[in-house]
C-alpha positions in Angstrom: 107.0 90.6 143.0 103.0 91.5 142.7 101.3 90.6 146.0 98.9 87.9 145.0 95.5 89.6 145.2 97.2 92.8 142.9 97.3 92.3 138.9 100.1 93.9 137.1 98.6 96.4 133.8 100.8 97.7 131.2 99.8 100.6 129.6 100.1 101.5 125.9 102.7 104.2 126.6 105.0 101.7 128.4 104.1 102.1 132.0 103.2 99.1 134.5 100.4 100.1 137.5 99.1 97.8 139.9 95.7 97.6 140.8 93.8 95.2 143.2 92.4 92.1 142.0 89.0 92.4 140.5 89.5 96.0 139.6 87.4 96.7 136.7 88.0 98.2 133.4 86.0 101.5 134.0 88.1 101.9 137.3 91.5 101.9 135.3 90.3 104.3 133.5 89.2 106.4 136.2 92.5 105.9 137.3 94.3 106.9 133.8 92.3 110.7 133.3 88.8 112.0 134.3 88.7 112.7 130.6 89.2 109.4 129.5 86.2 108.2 132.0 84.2 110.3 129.8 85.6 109.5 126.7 86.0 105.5 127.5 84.1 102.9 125.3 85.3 99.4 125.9 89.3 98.1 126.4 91.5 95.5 124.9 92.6 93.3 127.1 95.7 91.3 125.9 94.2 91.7 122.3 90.6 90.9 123.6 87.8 93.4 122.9 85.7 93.7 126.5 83.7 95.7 127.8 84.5 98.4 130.7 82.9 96.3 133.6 85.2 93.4 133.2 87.1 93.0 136.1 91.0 92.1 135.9 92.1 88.9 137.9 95.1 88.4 136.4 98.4 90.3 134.8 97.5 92.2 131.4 98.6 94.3 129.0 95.6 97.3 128.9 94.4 99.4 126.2 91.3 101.6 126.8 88.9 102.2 123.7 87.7 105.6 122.3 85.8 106.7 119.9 89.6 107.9 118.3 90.6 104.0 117.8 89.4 102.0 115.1 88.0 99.2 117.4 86.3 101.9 119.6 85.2 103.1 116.2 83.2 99.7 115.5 81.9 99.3 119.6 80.4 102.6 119.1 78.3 101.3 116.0 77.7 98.4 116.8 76.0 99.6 120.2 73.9 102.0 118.0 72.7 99.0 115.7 71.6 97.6 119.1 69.3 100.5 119.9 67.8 101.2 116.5 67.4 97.4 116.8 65.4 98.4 119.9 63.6 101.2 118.4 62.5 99.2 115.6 61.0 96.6 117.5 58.7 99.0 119.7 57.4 100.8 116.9 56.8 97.2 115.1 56.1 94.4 117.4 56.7 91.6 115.6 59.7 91.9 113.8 62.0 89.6 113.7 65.6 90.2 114.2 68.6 89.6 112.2 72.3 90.8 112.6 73.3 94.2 112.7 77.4 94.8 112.8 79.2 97.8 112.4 80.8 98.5 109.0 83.3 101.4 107.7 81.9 104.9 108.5 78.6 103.3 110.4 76.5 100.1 110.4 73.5 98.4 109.7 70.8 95.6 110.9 68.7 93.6 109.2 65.3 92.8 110.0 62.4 90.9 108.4 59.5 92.7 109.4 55.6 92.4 107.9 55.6 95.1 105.5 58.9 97.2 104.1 60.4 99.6 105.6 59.6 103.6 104.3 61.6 106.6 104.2 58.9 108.4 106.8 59.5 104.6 108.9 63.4 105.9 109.6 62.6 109.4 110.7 60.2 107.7 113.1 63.0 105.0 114.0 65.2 107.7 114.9 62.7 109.8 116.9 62.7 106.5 118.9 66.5 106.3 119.0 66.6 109.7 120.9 64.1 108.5 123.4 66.5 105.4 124.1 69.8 107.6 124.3 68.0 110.3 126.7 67.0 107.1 129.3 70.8 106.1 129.2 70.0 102.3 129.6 73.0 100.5 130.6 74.0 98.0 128.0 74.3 94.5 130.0 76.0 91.7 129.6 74.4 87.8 130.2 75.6 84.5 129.6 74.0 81.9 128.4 73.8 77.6 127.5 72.9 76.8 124.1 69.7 75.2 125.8 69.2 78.6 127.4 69.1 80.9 124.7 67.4 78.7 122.1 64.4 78.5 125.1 64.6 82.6 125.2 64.8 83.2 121.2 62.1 80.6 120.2 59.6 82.0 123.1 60.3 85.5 121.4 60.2 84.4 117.9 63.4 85.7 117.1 63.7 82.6 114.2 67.2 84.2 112.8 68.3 84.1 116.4 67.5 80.3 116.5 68.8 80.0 113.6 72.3 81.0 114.5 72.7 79.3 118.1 71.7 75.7 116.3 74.4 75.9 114.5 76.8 76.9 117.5 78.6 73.6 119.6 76.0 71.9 122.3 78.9 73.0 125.2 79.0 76.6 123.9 78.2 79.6 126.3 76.0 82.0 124.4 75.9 85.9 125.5 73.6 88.7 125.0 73.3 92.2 126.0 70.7 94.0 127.6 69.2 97.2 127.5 65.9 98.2 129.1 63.5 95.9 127.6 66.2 94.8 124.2 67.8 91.7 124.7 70.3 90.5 121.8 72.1 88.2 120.9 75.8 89.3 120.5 79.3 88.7 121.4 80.0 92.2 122.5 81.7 94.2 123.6 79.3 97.6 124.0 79.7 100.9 125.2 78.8 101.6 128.6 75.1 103.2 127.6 73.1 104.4 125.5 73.5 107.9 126.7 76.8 107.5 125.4 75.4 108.2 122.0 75.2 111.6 120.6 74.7 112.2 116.7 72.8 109.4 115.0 71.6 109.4 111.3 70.1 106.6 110.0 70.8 107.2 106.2 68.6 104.4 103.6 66.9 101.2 103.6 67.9 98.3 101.0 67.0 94.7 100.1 69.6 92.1 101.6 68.9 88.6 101.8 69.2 86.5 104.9 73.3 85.8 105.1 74.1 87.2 101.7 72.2 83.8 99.8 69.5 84.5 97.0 67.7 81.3 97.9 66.8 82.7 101.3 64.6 85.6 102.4 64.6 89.3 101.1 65.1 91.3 104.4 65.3 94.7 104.9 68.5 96.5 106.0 68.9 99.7 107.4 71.9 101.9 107.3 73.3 104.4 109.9 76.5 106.3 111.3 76.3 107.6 114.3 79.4 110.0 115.9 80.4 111.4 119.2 79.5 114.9 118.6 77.1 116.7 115.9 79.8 118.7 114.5 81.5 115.5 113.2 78.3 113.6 112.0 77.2 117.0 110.0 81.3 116.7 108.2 80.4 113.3 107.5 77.0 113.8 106.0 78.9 116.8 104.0 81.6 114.0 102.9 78.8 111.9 101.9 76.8 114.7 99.4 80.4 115.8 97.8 80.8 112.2 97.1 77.5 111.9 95.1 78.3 115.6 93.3 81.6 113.7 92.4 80.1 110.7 91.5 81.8 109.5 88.4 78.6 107.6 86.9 77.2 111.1 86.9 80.0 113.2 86.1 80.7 110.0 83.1 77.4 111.2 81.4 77.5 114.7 81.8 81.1 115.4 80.4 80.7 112.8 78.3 83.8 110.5 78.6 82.4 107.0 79.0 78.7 104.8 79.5 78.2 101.3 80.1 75.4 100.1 78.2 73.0 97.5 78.6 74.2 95.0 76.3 77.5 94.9 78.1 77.0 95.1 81.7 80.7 95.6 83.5 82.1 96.3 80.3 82.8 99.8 79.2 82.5 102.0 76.4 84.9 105.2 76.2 83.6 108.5 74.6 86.2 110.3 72.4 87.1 112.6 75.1 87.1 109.7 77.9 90.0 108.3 75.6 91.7 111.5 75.7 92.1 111.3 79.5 93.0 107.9 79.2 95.4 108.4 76.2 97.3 111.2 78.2 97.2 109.1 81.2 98.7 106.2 79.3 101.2 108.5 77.2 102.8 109.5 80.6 102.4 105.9 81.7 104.5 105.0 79.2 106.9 108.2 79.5 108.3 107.3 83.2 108.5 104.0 82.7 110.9 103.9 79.3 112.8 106.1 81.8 113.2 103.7 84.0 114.1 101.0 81.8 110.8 98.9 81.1 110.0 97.4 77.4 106.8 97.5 76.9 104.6 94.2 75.4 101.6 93.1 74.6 100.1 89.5 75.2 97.6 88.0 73.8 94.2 87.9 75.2 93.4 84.3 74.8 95.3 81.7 75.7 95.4 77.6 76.2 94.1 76.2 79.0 96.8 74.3 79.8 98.8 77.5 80.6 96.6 78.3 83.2 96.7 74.7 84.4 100.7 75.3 84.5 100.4 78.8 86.5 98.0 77.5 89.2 95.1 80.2 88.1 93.0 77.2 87.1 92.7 75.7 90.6 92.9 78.9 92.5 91.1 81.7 90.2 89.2 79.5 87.7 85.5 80.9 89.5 86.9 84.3 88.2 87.7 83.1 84.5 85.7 82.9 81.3 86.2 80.1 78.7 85.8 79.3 75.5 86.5 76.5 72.6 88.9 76.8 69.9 89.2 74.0 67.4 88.2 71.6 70.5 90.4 72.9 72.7 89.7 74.6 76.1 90.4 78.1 76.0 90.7 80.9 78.7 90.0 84.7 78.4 93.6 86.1 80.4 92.2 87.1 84.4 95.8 88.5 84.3 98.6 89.1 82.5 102.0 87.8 84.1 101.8 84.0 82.2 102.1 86.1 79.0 105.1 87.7 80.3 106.6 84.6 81.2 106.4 83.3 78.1 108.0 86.3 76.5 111.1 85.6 79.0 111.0 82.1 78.3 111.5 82.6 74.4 115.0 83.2 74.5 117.9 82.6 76.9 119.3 84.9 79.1 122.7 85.8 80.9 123.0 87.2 84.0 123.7 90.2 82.7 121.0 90.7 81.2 119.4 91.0 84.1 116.6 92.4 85.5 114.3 92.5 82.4 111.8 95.0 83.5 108.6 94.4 80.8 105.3 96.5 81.3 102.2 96.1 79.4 98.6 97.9 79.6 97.3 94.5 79.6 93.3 94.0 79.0 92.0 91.5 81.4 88.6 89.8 82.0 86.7 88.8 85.3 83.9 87.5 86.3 82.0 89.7 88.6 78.5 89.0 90.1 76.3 91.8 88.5 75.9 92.9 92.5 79.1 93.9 92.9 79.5 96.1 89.5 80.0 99.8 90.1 80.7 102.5 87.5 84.3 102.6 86.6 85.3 100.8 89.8 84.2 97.4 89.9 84.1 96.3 86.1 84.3 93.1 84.3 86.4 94.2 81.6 89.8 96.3 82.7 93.1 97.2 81.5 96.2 96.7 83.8 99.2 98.5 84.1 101.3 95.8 84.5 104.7 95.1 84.7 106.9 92.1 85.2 110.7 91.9 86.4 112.7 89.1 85.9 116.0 89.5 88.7 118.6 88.2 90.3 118.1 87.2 93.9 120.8 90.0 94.8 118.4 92.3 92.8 115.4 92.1 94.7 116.0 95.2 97.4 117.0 96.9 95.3 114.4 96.7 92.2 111.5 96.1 95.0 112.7 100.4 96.0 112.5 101.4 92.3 109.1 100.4 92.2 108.1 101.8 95.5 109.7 105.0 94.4 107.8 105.1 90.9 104.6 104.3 92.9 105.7 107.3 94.9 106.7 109.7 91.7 103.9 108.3 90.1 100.9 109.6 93.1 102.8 112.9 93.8 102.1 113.8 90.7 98.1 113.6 91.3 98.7 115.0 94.7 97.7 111.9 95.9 98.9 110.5 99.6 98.7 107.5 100.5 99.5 104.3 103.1 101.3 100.6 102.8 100.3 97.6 103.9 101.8 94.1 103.7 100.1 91.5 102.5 100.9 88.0 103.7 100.4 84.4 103.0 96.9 83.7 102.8 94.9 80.7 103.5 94.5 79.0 99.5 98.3 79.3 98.3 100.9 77.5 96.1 104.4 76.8 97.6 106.6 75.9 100.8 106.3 77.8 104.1 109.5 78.6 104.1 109.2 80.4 100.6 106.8 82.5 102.1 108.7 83.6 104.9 111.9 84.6 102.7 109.6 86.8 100.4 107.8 88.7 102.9 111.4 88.9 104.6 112.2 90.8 101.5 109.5 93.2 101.4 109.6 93.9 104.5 113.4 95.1 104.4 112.6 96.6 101.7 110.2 99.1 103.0 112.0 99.3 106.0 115.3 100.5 103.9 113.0 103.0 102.4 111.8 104.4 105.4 108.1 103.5 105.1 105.7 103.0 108.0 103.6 100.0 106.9 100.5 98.0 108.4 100.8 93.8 108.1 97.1 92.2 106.9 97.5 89.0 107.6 96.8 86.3 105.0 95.4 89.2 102.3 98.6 88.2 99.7 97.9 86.6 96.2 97.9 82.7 96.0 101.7 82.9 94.8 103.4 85.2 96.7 103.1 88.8 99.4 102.6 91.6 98.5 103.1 95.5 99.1 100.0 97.0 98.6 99.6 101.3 97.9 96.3 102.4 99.8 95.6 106.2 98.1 93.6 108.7 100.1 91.2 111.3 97.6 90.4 114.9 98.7 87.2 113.3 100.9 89.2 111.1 103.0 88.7 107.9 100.9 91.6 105.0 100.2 91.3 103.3 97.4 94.0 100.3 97.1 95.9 100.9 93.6 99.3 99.7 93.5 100.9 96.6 94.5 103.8 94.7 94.6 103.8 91.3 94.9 107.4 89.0 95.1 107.2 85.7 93.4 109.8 82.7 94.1 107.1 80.0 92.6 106.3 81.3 88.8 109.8 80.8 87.8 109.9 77.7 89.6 106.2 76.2 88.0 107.6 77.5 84.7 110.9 76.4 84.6 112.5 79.8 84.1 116.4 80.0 83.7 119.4 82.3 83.0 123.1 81.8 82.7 125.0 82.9 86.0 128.6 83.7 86.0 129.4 79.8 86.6 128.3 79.1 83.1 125.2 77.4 84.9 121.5 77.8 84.7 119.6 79.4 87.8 116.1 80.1 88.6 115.3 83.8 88.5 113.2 86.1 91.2 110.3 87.6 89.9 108.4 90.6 90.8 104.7 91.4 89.7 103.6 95.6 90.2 101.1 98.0 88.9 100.9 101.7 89.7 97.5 102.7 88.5 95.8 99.1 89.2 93.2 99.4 86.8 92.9 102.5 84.3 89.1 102.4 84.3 89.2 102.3 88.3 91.9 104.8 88.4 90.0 107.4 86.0 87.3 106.7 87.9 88.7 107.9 90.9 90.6 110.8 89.2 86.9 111.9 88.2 85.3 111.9 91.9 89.0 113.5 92.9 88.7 116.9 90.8 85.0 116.3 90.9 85.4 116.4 87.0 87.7 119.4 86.9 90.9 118.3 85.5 94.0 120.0 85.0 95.0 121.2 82.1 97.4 118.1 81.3 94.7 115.7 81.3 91.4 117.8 80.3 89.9 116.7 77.4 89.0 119.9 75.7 92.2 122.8 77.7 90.5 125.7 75.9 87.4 127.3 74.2 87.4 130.4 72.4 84.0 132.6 73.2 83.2 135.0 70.2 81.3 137.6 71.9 79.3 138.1 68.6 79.6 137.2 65.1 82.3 140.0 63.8 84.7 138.3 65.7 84.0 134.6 64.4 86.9 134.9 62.1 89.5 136.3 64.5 88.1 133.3 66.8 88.7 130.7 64.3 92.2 132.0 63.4 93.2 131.9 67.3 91.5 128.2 67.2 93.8 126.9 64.3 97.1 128.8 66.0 96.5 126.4 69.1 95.6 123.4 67.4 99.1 123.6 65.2 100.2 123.9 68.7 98.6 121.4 70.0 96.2 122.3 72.1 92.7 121.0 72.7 90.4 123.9 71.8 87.1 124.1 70.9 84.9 127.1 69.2 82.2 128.1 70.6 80.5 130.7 67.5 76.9 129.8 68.8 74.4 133.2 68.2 74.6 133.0 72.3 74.9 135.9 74.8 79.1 135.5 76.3 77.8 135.1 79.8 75.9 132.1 78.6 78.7 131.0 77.0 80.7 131.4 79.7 78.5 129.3 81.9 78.3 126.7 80.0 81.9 126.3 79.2 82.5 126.4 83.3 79.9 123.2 83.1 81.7 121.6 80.9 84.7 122.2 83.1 86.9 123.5 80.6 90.9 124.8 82.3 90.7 128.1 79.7 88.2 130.4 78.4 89.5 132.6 75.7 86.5 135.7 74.6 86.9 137.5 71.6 85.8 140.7 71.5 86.3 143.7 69.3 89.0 145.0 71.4 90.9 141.5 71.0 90.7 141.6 67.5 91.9 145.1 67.5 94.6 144.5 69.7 95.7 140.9 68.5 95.0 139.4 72.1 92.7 137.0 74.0 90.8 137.7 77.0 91.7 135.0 79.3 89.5 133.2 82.4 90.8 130.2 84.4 88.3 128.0 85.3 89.0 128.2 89.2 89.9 131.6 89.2 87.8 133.8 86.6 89.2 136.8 84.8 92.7 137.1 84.2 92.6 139.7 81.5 93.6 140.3 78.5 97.2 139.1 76.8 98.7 138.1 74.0 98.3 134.5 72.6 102.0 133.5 72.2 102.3 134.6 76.0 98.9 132.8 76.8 100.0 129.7 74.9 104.1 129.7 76.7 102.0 130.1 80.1 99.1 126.9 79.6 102.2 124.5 77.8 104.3 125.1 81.0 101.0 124.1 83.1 100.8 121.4 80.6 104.6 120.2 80.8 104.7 120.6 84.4 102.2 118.1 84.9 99.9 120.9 87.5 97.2 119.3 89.5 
């Protein structure tokens, strides 16, 4: 046994040390590497974020933070909102304060100062920033009564500040951190200091009023990431200009696939090639899932109130809903499809051997968005699901709750997409017993565990009737994007009195399971656009070819090789404009055409096609039957 003034520490990698009492943080990781002294942040301390100098009194499980853990990730922001917070109130005395946390890839903090913030005002904020970093002020903690810090904030006129600790219990002991001549309010923890920081970038300035509420002030917020070493902030700034080149807003307008219009905000308007991408995407859509025994349906848009009543959308969702009248009688506008499906199950009886009934529909759905949240293709008010619903047997669920996560898993290989799961679980607003709960996630969770996934749990994240599997994608930058889900449902059956026939001659209450694979096909083109950047293969491309006439004689050859790959069909376009063939070619590269075909004098002689790839250029000149047999198995082979 311990000798009372030494405290056991168990390390992440299993191992126990012992360490006198009061040891601090900073000196277990002395103890642990030199190189994680230099690379230490803060620690987790039985699941408690702290910072290096607290001092162990008692047994704990240890985990030192770097700038490599997610947690370290967020102290190492933070502590940089904290400085720019400290630059930004030398170069403007006066302003007051607001909160400044650390968000994914950075952070921000809002301030209200006397006149809004400028471009040229950041460059001069971080000039400041590199004068806090080289004095390498330690970042200090101080606790604090209520009484205490209100005295401090109101003397300093730190109004947000007050405003906050008011609302806080009388008994409650406040603490800020120090650095220099910065004092904050915050609960910590922080890096050691700020000559810890290496790479900062402070990156725009936006309106954001005072704790997200219109009715209060308009402050100003300022963004930044800040990383360990330069190398990794210039990636990141990289990441961040790809992303705007592969913005699908622009790349939308400029290849002409979709707009969203003023007199529809959140609702959007697909071009005639926009709905050739989604039209291939839904004609494979439709493709693996008659292989795998779906019937597809289609619901109606509108339905009764009373439905939604009966499903438990109207208490839980109704904020999201529109309504309308009809006759009288209170409408909705469908947030989502699965009462639709139900009531296609419920129409006639089944046996138990006609189960599971596997029905998937590209469902349009309505929600209501604030306009402040609407984004391009990927936050719209208007989308269409690919949703399916599976009606099972209890002894069906492992089982069907694989071929899903194996379609998902078909379905993203396919795009080259990787991706992560999570499990969702019950959250806070939700229909149904505890004990319902438990047996469902139990289910999901042997599920992915017979399929050999790795898996994250987010707590209380799961839809109001039931957890859920959710399919976390990751793009060519780095990004996730959550896109498919699973979610097991004991309670719609239940709420809608679903039945079939068991062996026993008796009725029994079905399982059911709710899934998409795309999510949304206006989110998912959306992020197919920002993927290939607009480039897409030849599958999904809108136009696969154009034929190039290098001048007029050949116009008629060019046309002839055009109608030989429409009967084929291809998508080709001609392109006979009086142009010089390297402007052509430009131009078709633009566009982002897969296949340039030029015509010359030569091909006509010679009954060929000179052929360029998009990403690779010149691939010479062949015949079109062998051109056409080589871009139909690109085509068939689905080649991304």
């Amino acid at each position: 046994m311990a000798d009372i003034n030494e405290v056991r520490v168990s390390l992440p990698d299993g191992s126990v040390r012992e360490y006198p009492a009061g040891t601090s943080l900073w000196e277990v990781a002395g103890s642990i590497s030199p190189r994680l002294t230099r690379e230490a942040l803060a620690a987790m301390v039985d699941d408690r974020a702290v910072d290096l100098s607290y001092t162990l009194n008692r047994d704990s499980s240890v985990r030192i933070l770097t700038f490599a853990d997610e947690e370290g990730r967020r102290v190492y922001r933070h502590s940089t909102a904290h400085v720019m917070a400290q630059a930004v109130q030398r170069l403007f005395p006066g302003v007051k304060l607001a909160i400044g946390p650390a968000i994914t890839d950075g952070f921000y903090y809002d301030f209200d100062p006397s006149e809004p913030f400028t471009l040229d005002d950041l460059a001069a904020i971080e000039n400041e920033m590199e004068k806090i970093v080289k004095a390498d002020l330690p970042f200090e903690r101080y606790e604090f009564s209520r009484p205490e810090a209100l005295a401090r904030f109101k003397e300093s006129g730190q109004d947000y500040k007050v405003e906050l600790i008011k609302e806080l219990p009388e008994d409650e002991v406040l603490s800020c951190y120090r650095q220099g001549d910065f004092l904050d309010l915050c609960t910590g923890p922080h890096m050691p200091s700020t000559g810890r920081l290496k790479a900062v970038k402070l990156l725009n300035v936006a309106g954001a009023y005072w704790r997200g509420d219109e009715k209060n002030r308009m402050l100003q917020r300022i963004y930044g990431t800040s990383f360990p070493k330069k190398s990794m902030l210039d990636e990141y700034l990289f990441r961040i200009a790809e992303a705007k080149r592969r913005d699908h807003r622009k790349l939308g307008t400029e290849l002409d696939l979709f707009s969203i219009q003023d007199e529809g905000p959140g609702f959007v308007f697909f071009h005639p090639k926009g709905m050739v991408l989604r039209n291939e995407l839904e004609k494979f859509w439709r493709e693996e899932h008659r292989k795998r025994g779906y019937q597809e349906i289609r619901t109606p848009i509108i339905l009764n109130r009373a439905l939604w009543e009966q499903s438990g959308h109207w208490e839980h969702y109704r904020d999201n809903m529109y309504f309308t009248k009809i006759d009288g009688i209170d409408y909705a506008v469908k947030p989502m499809n699965c009462p639709g499906s139900i009531l296609i199950y419920k129409s006639r009886l089944h046996s138990y051997r006609d189960l599971p009934v596997r029905m998937g529909e590209l469902g349009l759905v309505h929600r209501h968005e604030l306009s402040g949240v609407l984004h391009g293709l990927m936050r719209v008010r208007c989308f269409t699901q690919d949703d399916a619903h599976i009606f099972m047997l209890p002894s069906q669920i492992k089982e069907e709750i694989i071929g899903v996560i194996d379609l998902v898993d078909d379905f993203y290989r396919v795009f080259g997409f990787p991706y992560r799961v999570e499990l969702s679980t019950k959250p806070q607003k939700a229909m149904g017993a505890g004990h319902i709960w438990e047996l469902a996630t139990g289910a999901l969770q042997e599920a992915l565990e017979a399929r050999g996934l790795d898996y994250k749990v987010n707590e209380g994240d799961g839809a109001f009737y039931g957890p859920k599997i959710d399919f976390h994608l990751e793009d060519c930058l780095g990004r996730t994007w959550q896109c498919g889900t699973i979610q097991l449902d004991f309670l719609m059956p239940e709420k809608f009195d679903l039945n079939y026939v068991g062996e026993d001659g008796q009725k029994h209450r079905p399982v059911m399971l709710h899934r998409v694979v795309f999510g949304s096909m206006e989110r998912f083109i959306g992020i197919l656009t920002e993927h290939f950047a607009g480039a897409f293969p030849a599958w999904l491309a809108p136009v696969q070819v154009r034929v190039l006439p290098i001048t007029d004689r050949q116009g008629e050859y060019a046309r002839s090789v055009v109608d030989k790959l429409l009967d084929r069909g291809i998508r080709v376009e001609l392109d006979a404009r009086n142009e010089k063939i390297g402007y052509k070619i430009r131009e078709a590269q633009a566009r982002k055409i897969p296949y340039m075909l030029v015509t010359g004098d030569k091909e006509v002689q010679n009954g060929t096609v000179a052929v360029r790839r998009r990403a690779q250029g010149d691939l010479g000149p062949m015949p079109l039957d062998r051109f056409e047999e080589m871009l139909q198995e690109e085509i068939n082979k689905k080649v991304c």
